[in-house]
C-alpha positions in Angstrom: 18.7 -1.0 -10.1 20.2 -2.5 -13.3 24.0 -1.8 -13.9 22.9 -0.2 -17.6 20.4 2.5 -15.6 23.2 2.6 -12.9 25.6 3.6 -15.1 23.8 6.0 -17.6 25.8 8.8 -19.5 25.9 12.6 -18.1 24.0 13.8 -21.1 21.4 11.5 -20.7 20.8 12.4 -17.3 21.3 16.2 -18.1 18.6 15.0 -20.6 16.6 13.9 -18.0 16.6 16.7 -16.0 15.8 19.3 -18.6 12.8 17.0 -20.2 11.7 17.3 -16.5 11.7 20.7 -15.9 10.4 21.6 -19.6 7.7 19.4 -18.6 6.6 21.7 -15.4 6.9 24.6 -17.0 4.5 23.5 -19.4 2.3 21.9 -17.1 2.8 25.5 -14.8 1.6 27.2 -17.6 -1.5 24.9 -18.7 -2.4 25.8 -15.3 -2.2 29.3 -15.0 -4.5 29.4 -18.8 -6.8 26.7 -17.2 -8.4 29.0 -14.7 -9.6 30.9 -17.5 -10.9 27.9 -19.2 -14.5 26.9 -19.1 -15.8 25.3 -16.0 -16.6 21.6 -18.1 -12.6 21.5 -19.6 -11.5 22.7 -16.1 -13.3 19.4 -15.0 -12.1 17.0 -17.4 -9.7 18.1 -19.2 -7.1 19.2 -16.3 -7.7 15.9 -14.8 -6.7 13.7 -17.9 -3.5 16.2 -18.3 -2.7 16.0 -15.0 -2.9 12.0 -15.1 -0.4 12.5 -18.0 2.2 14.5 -15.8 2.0 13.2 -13.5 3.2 9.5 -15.1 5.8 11.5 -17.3 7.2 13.7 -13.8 7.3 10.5 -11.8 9.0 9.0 -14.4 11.4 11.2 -15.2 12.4 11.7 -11.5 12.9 7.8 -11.0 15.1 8.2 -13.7 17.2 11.1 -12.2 17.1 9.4 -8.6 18.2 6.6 -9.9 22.2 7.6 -9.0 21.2 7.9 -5.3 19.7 4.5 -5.6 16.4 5.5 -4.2 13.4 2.8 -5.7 11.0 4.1 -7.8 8.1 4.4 -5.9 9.8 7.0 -3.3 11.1 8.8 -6.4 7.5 9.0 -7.6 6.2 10.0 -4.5 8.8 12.7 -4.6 7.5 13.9 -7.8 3.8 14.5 -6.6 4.8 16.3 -3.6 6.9 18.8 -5.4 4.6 19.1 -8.5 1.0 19.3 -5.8 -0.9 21.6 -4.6 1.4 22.5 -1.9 4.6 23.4 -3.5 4.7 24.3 -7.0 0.9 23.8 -7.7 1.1 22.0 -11.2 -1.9 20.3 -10.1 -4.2 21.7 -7.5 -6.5 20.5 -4.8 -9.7 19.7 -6.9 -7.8 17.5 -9.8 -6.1 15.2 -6.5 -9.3 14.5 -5.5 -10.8 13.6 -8.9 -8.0 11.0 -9.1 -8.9 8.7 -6.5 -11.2 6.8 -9.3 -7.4 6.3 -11.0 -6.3 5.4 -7.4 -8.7 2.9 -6.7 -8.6 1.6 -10.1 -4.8 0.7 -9.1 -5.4 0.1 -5.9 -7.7 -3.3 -7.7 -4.9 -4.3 -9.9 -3.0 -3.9 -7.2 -4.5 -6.6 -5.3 -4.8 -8.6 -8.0 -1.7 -9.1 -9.0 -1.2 -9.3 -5.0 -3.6 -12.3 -4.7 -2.2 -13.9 -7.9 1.7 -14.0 -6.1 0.0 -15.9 -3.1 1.3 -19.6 -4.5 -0.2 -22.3 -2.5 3.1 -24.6 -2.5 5.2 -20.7 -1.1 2.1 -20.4 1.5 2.8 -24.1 2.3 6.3 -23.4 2.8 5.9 -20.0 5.2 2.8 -21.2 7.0 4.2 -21.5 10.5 6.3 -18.2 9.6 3.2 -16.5 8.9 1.5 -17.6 11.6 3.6 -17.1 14.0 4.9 -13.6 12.5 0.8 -12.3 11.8 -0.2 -13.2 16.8 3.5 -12.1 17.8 3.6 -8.3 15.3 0.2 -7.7 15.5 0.2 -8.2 19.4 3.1 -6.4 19.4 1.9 -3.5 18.1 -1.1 -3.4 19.4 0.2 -3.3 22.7 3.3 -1.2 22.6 2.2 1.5 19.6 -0.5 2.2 21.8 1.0 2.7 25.0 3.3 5.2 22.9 0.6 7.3 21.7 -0.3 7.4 25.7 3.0 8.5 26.6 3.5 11.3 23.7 -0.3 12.6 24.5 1.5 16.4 25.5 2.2 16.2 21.6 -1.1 15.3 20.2 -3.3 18.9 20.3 -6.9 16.6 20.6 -5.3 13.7 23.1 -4.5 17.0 25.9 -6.8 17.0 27.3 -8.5 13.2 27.8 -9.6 11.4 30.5 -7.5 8.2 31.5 -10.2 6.0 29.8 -11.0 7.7 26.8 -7.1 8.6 26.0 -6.4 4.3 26.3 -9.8 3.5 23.7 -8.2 6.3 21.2 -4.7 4.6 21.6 -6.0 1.3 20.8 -7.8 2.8 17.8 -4.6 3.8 16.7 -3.1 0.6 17.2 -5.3 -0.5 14.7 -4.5 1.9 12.3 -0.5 0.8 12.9 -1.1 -2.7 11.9 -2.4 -2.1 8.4 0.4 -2.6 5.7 0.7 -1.3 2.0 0.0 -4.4 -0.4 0.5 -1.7 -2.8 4.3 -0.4 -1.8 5.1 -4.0 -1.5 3.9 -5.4 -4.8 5.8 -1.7 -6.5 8.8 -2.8 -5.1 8.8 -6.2 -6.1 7.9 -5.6 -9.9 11.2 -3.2 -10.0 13.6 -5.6 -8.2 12.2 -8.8 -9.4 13.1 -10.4 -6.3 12.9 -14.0 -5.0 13.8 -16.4 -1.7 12.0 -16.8 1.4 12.5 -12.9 2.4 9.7 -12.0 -0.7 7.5 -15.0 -0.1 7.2 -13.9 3.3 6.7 -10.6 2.3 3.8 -11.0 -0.2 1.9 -13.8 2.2 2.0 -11.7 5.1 1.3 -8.3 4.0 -1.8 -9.1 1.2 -2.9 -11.2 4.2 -2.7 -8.3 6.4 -5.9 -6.8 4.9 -8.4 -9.5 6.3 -6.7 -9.4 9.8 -7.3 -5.5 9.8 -10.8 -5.6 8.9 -11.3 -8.4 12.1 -9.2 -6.2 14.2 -11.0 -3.0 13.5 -14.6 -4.2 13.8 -13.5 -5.9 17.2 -11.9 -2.7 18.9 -14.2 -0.2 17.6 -17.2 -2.8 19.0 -15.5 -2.7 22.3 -14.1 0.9 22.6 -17.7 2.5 21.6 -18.9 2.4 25.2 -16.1 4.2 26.7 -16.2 6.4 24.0 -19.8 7.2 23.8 -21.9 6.9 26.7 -25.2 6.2 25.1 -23.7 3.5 23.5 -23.8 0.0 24.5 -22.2 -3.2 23.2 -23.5 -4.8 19.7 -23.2 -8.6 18.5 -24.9 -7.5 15.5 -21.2 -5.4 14.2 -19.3 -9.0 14.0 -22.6 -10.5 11.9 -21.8 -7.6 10.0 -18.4 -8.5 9.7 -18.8 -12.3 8.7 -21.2 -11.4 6.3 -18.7 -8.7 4.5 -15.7 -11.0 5.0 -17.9 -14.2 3.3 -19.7 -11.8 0.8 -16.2 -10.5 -0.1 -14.6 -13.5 -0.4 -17.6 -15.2 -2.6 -17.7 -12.4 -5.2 -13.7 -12.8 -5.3 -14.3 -16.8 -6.2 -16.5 -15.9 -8.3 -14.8 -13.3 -9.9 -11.3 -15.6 -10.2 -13.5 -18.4 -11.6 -14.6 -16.7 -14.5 -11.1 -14.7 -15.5 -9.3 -18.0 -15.3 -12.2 -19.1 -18.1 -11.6 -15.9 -19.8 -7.7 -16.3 -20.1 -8.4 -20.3 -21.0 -11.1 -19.9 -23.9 -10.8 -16.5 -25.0 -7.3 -15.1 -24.1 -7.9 -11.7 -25.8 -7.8 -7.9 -25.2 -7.2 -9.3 -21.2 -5.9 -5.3 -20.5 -8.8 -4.0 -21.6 -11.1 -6.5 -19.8 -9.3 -5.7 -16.7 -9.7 -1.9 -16.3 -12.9 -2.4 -16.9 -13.6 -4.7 -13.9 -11.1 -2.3 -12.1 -13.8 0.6 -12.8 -16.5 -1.3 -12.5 -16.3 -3.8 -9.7 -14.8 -1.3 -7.2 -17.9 0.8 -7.2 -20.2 -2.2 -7.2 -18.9 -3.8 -4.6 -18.5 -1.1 -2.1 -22.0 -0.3 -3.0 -23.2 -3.7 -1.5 -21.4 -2.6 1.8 -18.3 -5.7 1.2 -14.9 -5.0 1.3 -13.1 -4.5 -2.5 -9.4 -5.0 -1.8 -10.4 -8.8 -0.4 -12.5 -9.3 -3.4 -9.5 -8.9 -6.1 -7.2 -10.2 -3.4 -9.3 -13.4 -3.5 -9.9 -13.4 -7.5 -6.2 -13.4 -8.0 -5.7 -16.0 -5.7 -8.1 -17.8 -7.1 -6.7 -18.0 -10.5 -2.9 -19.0 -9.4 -4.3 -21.5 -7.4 -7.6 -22.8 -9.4 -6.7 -22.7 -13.0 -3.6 -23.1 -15.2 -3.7 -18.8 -15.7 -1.6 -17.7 -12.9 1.5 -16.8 -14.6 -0.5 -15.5 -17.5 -2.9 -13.1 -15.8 0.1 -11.6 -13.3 2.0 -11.3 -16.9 -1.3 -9.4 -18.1 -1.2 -7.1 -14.7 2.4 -6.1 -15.1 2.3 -4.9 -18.5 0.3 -2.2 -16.8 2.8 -1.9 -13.5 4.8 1.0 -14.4 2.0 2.9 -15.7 -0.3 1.8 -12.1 2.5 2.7 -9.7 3.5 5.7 -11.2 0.2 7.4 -11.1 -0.6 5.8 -7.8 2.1 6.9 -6.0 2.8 9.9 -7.7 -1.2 11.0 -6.9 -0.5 10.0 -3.3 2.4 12.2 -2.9 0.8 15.2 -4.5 -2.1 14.2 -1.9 0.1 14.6 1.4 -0.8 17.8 3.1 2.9 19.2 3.6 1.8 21.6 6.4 -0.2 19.5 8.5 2.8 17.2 8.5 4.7 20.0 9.4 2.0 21.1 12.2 2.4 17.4 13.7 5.4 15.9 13.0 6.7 15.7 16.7 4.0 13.1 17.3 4.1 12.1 14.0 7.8 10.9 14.2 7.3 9.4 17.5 4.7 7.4 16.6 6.6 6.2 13.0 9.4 5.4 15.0 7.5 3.4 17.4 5.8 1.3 14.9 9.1 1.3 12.9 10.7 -0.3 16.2 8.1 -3.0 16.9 8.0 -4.4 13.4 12.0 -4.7 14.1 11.1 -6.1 17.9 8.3 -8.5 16.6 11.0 -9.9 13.9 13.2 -10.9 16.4 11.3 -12.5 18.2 8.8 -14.5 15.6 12.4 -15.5 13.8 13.5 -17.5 17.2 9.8 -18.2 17.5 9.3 -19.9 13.9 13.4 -21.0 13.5 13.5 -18.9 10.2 16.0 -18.3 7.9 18.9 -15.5 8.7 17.3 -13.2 6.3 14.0 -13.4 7.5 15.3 -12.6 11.1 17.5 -9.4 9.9 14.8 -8.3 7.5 11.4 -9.5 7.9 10.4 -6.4 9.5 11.0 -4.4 6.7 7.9 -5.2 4.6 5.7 -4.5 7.5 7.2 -0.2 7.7 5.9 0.7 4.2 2.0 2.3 4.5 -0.3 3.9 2.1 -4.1 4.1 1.4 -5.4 1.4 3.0 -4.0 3.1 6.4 -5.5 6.0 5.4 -8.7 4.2 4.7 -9.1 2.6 7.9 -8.0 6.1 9.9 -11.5 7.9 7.6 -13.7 4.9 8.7 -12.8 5.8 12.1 -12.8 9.1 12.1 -16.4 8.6 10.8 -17.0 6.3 14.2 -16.1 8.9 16.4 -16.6 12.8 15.2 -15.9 14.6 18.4 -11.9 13.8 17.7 -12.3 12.0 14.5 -11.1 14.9 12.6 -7.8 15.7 14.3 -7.3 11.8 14.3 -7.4 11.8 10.4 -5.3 14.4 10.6 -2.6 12.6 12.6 -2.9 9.7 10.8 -2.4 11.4 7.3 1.2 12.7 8.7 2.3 9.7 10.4 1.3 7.6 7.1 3.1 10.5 4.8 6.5 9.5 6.9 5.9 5.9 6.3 5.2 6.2 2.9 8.5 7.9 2.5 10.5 5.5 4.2 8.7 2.4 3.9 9.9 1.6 0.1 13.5 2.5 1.1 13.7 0.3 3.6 12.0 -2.6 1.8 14.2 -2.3 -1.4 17.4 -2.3 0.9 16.2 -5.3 2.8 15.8 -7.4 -0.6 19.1 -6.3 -2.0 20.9 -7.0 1.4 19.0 -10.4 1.4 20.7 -11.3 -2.0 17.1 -11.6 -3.4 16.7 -8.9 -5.9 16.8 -9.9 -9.5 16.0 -13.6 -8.6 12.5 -14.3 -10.3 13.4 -13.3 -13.7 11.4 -11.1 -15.8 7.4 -10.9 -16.0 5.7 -13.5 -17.3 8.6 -16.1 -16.7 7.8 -19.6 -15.2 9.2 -19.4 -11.5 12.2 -20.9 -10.9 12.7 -24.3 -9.7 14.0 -24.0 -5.7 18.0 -24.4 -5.3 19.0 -26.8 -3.0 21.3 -25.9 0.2 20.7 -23.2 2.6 16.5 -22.4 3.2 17.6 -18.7 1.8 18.3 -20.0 -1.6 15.1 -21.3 -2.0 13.1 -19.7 -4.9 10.2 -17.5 -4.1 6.3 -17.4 -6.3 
């Protein structure tokens, strides 16, 4: 946080707080008149006022929270809970779910912007950390998050009454569903605390990485689990041609894709917003059409770009004109989404199993730090980028759910409150590890050429 927003007057704050609650009462009120409203302007236009609100509420509160020093994105999550359908019910059930086009149009930039912060020469740099970090907290946590979901099974309502053999594929599923990170949390935090040093390098590589190794990891345990899970099934070779071909497809469209922005930002440089939500809109419902996986695509595109062309800084510059705007409804959407009382139903497990994911990330730090010789910072904080989940997790948890429909339900359900506790925490803990690491602030503001690296100590080095 800046020392001007730290240090705001009283009255503006007082300001704050009654633009804020002006602004729900209106929004209350709009509500309550909607329901008499025709059944089209119900449709549409509740959903473009509550995309509105919701940026101006989650704004507002960031604001407000700003004295506590909470980042934005957990003060815009804050927002959507308390405006949603489950406490003061600004915005019900129906508009949420008519976001998610908004969502996954974020969810592209997102990764684009993601993609375009993966620097070859930073990659270069981290490569053994990476690799070492991605076998030791992955096989971590697929060993010990599962073993923990076996343990706490008197707290899990669908998990009671299992068979030995059963109860261990369901674990492992969950595993999976532990490993996925939030590219999206990540790249929020960074574009409020601008930071930079082997802590955020680390940060960006491993987690918008994260998404490929999820995809293999899912495909491989759901292939192997079916059988125990399903009788009448039997092994398939066919699932991992259907992976390679989605990983290869993905990754193809997302050259292809990078290859002609970076000729778009070199020959025509012009309206590049514009040009970009409409791929956003676009692109996302093409490509999950043809069955390949989105998120890799833009991922792949923005690398592409930073790494191919001379447009790197220019089309992350482009993206982040838009951040504010993009996190704001993301997160506050997601919040607004979390089903308060099934959390409250299942958060015994759910805090169990936060907890034990929270505690291997910390574990699997340790021990990849000695492992790879990294920097002090990495050591103490490295693990804090991996805590912070979102839709992705949620993602995965559906397709799964999907896989299986004799538990798949209550599994969704699970997932949804463990993810709501990570979501909470996750940007907490990331902000506070880049301010402890001394590497908030450090890249300078959008659009700025990075930094050459200072010489001395490997944590004074400059990030992408």
């Amino acid at each position: 946080m800046s020392e001007a927003a730290r240090h705001k007057p009283a009255s503006e704050r007082i300001a704050e707080a009654v633009a804020l609650a002006t602004l729900v009462g209106i929004m209350l009120a709009v509500a309550r008149l909607s329901a008499a409203a025709p059944a089209t302007w119900q449709r549409g236009g509740k959903d473009i006022a509550a995309v509105g609100f919701l940026l101006l509420a989650g704004t507002l509160a960031s604001g407000l929270l700003e004295v506590v020093r909470l980042p934005h994105l957990t003060a815009f999550l804050l927002a959507g809970i308390v405006v949603g359908p489950y406490v003061l019910h600004a915005v019900d059930h129906d508009t949420v779910a008519d976001l998610s086009v908004v969502n996954s149009l974020a969810l592209s930039l997102i990764a684009l912007a993601g993609g375009a912060e993966l620097r070859l020469e930073s990659l270069r740099r981290g490569v053994r950390s990476l690799g070492v970090a991605t076998v030791v907290q992955n096989g971590l946590a697929l060993l010990i998050v599962p073993l923990v979901f076996v343990l706490a099974r008197p707290l899990i309502p669908f998990a009671r009454g299992m068979e030995l053999a059963p109860l261990l594929a369901v674990a492992l599923l969950w595993g999976v569903v532990a490993v996925t990170r939030s590219p999206s949390a990540v790249m929020g935090i960074l574009s409020q605390t601008r930071p930079a040093g082997p802590l955020t390098d680390f940060a960006v590589g491993f987690v918008m990485t994260s998404d490929v190794v999820v995809v293999v990891l899912m495909a491989l345990v759901v292939t192997t689990v079916r059988p125990v899970l399903d009788p009448s099934a039997t092994v398939s070779l066919s699932a991992f041609a259907d992976l390679g071909h989605e990983l290869l497809g993905s990754v193809a469209i997302g050259t292809t894709l990078g290859l002609a922005l970076a000729a778009y930002l070199r020959f025509v440089g012009r309206q590049v917003l514009v040009v970009l939500l409409v791929i956003g809109l676009v692109l996302v419902e093409a490509i999950s059409y043809l069955h390949f996986e989105w998120l890799l695509t833009f991922l792949t595109a923005g690398f592409v770009v930073q790494n191919l062309s001379r447009q790197g800084d220019r089309l992350l510059h482009s993206v982040e004109r838009t951040g504010e705007v993009v996190y704001v409804v993301f997160f506050a959407t997601a919040g607004a989404h979390l089903d308060l009382p099934l959390v409250g139903r299942l958060w015994p497990a759910a805090v169990l199993l936060f907890a034990a994911r929270a505690g291997t990330a910390i574990l699997g730090a340790r021990v990849s730090g000695r492992l790879a010789k990294d920097p002090p910072a990495l050591r103490r904080w490295g693990w804090a980028a991996l805590v912070p989940q979102a839709g992705l997790s949620l993602g995965i948890a559906g397709k799964m759910a999907s896989e299986f429909p004799t538990f798949g339900p209550q599994f969704g359900a699970l997932a949804v409150a463990a993810v709501a506790l990570n979501e909470m925490a996750g940007p907490v803990l990331l902000k506070l590890s880049f301010d402890r690491a001394g590497e908030t602030g450090k890249a300078g503001e959008p659009g700025e050429a990075p930094a050459k690296p200072a010489t001395g100590p490997p944590a004074a080095g400059r990030a992408s």
